[in-house]
Structure formats: structure tokens, C-alpha cells
N, CA, C and O atoms as a GROMACS GRO file, in nm:
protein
  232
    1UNK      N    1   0.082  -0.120   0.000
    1UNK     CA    2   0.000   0.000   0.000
    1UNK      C    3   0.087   0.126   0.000
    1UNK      O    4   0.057   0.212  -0.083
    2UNK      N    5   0.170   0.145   0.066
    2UNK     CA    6   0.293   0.257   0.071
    2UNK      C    7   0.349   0.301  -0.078
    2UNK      O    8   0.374   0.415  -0.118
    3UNK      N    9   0.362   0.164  -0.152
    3UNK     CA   10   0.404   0.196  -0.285
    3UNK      C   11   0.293   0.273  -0.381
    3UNK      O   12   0.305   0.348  -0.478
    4UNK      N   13   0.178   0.219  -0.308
    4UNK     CA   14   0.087   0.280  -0.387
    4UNK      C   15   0.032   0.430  -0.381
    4UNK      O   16  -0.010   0.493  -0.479
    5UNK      N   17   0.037   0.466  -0.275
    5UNK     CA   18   0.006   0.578  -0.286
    5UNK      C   19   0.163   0.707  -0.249
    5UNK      O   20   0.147   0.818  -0.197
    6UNK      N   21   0.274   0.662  -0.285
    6UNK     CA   22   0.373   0.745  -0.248
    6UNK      C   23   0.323   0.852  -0.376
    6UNK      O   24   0.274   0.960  -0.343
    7UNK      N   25   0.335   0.825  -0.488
    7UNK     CA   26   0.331   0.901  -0.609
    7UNK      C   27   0.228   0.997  -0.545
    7UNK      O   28   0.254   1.116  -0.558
    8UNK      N   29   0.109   0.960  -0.475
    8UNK     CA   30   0.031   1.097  -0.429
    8UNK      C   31   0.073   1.140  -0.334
    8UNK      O   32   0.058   1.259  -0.357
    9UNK      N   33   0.131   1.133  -0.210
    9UNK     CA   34   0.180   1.138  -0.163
    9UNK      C   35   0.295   1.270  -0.172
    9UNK      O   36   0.290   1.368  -0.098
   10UNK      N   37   0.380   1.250  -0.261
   10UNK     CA   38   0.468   1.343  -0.354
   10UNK      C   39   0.438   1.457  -0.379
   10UNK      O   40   0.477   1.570  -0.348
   11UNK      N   41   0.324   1.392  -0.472
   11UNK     CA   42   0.209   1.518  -0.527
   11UNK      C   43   0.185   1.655  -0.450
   11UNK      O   44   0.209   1.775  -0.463
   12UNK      N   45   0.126   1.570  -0.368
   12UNK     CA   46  -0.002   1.622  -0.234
   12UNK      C   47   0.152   1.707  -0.184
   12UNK      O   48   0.135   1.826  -0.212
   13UNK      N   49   0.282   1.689  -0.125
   13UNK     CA   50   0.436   1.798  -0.075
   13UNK      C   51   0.450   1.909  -0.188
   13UNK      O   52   0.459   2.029  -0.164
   14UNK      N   53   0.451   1.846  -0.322
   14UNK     CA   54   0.491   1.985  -0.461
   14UNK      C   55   0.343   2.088  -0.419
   14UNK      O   56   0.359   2.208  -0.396
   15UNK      N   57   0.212   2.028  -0.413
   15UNK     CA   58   0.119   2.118  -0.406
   15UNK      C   59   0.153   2.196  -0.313
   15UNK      O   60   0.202   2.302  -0.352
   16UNK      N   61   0.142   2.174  -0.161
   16UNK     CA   62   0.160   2.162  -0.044
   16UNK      C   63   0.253   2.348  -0.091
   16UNK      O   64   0.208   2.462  -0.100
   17UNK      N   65   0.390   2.291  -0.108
   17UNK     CA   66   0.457   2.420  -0.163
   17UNK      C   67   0.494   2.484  -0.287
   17UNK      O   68   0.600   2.513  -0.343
   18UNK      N   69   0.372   2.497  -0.311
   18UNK     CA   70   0.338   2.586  -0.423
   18UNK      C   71   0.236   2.647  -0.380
   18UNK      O   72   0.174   2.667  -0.485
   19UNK      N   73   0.169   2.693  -0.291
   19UNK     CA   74   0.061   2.732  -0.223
   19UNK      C   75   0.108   2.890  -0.216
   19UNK      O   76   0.218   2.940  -0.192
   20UNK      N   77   0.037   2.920  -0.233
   20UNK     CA   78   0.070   3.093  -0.198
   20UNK      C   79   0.091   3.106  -0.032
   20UNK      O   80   0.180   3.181   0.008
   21UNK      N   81  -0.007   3.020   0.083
   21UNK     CA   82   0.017   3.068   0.152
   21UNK      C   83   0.132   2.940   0.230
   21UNK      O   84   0.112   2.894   0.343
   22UNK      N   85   0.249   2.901   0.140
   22UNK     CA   86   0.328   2.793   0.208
   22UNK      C   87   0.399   2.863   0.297
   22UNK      O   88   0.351   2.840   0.408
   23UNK      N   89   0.542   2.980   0.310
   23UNK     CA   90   0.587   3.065   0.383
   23UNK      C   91   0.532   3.075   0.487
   23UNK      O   92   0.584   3.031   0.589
   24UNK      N   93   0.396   3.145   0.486
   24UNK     CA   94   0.323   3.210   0.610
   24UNK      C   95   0.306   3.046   0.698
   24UNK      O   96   0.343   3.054   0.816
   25UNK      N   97   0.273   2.956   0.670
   25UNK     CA   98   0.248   2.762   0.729
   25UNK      C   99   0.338   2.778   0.796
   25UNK      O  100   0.331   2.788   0.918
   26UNK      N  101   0.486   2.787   0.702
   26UNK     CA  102   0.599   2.732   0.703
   26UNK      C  103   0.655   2.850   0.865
   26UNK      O  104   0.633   2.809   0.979
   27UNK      N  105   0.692   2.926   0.851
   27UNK     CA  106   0.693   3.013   0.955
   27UNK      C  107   0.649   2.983   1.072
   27UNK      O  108   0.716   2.979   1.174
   28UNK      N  109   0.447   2.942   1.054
   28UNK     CA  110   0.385   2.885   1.172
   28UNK      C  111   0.394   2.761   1.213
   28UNK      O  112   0.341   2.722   1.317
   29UNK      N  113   0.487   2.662   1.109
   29UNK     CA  114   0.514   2.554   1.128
   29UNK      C  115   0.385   2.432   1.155
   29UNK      O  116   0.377   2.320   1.207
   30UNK      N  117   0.300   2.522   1.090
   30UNK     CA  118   0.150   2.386   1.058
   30UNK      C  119   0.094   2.443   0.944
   30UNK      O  120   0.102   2.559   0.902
   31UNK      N  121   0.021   2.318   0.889
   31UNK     CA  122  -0.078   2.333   0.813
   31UNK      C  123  -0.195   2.260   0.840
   31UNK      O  124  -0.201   2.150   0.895
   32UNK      N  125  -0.319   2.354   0.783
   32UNK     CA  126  -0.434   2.288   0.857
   32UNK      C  127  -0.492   2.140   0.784
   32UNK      O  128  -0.471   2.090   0.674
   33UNK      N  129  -0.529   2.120   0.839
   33UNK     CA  130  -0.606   1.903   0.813
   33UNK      C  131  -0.714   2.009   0.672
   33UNK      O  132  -0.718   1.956   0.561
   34UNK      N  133  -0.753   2.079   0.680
   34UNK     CA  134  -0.830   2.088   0.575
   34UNK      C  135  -0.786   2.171   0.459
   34UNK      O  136  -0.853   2.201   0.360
   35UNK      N  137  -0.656   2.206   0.489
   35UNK     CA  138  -0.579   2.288   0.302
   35UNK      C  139  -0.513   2.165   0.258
   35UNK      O  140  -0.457   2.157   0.148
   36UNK      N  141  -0.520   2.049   0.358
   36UNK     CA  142  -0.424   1.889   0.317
   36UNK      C  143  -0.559   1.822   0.222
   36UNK      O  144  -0.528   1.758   0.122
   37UNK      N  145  -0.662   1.834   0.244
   37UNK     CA  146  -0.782   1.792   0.217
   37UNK      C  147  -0.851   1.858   0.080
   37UNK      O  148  -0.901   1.791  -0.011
   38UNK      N  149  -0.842   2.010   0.084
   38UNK     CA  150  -0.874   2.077  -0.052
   38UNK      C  151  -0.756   1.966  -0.120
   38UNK      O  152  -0.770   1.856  -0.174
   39UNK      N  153  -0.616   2.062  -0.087
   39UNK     CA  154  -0.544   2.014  -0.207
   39UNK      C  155  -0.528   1.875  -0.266
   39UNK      O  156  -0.504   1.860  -0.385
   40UNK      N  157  -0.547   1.746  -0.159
   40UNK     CA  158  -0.562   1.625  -0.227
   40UNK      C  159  -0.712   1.618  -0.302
   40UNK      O  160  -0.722   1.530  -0.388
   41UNK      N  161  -0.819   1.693  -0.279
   41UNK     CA  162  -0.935   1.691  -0.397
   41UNK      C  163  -0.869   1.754  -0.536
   41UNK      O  164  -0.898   1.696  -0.640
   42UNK      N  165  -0.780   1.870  -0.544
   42UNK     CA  166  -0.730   1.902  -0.632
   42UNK      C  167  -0.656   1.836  -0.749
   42UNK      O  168  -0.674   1.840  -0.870
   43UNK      N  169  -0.556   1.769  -0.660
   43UNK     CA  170  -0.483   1.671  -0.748
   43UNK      C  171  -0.554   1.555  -0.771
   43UNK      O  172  -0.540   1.486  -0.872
   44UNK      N  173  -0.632   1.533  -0.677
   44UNK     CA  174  -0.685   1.378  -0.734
   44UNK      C  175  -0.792   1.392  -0.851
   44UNK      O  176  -0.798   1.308  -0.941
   45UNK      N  177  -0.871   1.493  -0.846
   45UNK     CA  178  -1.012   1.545  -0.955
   45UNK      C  179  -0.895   1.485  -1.084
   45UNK      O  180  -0.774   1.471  -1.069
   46UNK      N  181  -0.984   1.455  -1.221
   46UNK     CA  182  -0.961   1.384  -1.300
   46UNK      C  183  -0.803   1.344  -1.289
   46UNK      O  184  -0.746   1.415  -1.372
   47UNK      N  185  -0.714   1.267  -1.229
   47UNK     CA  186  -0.594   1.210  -1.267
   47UNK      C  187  -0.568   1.080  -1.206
   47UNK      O  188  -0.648   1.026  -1.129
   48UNK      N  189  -0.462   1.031  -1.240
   48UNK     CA  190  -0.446   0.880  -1.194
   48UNK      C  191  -0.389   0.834  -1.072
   48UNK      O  192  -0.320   0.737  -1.042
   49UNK      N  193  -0.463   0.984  -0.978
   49UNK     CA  194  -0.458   0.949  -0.843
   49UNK      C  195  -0.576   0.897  -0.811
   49UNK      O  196  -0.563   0.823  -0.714
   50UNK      N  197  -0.705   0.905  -0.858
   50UNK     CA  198  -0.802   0.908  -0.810
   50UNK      C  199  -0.861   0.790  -0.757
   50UNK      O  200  -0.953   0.805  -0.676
   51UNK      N  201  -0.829   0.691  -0.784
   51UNK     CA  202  -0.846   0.525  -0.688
   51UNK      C  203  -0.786   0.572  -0.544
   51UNK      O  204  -0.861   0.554  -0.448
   52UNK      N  205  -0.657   0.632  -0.515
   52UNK     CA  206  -0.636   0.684  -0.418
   52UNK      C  207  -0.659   0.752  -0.348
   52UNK      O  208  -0.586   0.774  -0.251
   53UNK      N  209  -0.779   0.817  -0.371
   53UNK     CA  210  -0.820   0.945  -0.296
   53UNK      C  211  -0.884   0.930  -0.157
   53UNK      O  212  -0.892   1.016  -0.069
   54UNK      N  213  -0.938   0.776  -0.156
   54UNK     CA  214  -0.960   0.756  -0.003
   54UNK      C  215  -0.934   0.707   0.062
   54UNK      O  216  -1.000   0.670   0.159
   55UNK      N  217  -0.782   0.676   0.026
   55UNK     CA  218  -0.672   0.621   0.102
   55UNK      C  219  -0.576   0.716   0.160
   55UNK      O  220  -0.491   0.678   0.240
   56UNK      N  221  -0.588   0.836   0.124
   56UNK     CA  222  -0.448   0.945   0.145
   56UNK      C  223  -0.545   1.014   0.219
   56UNK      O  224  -0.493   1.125   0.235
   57UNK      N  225  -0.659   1.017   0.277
   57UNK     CA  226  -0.711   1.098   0.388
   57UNK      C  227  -0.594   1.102   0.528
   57UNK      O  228  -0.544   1.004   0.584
   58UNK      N  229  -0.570   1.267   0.562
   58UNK     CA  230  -0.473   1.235   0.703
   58UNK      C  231  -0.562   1.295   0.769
   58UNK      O  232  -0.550   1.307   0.891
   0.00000   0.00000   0.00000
């Protein structure tokens, strides 16, 4: 299972920081359970994450 969802996984860190508000997180040293949640709907909406999408819930 690990193998399987690393590729989203990946994903879900590049999104993560590319966020406009990554700095301001990064500074506060959290991010909230629900910008982890938009952005895995983001990446997963039409791509070949999407079998994964309800497996990568944190």
C-alpha cells in the first residue's frame, strides 16, 4: 500500500509548496487538516490518483 500511494503522496508535498500561503504555514510551522484535504481533492479530480483518494485521507 505505501508503494501505492507514495506518487500521491509526492504530489499532495509539490502542491503543499506551491501554495501561496506555504511561507506564512511554514513560519507557523503547521498546516491545517483541511488545506491537506482541498489540495488532495485538487490533485486527485480527473488524474491517476483518483483510486487513491480515499486512502491518502490524514
Amino acid at each position: 500500500m505505501t508503494q501505492k500511494n507514495t506518487p500521491l503522496i509526492l504530489q499532495l508535498l509539490k502542491s503543499v509548496s506551491e501554495q501561496p500561503e506555504f511561507e506564512a504555514n511554514k513560519e507557523k510551522g503547521e498546516i491545517t487538516k483541511k488545506e491537506i484535504v482541498e489540495l488532495r481533492k485538487i490533485v486527485t479530480k480527473n488524474s491517476e490518483f483518483e483510486a487513491n483518494s480515499t486512502c491518502a485521507i490524514i
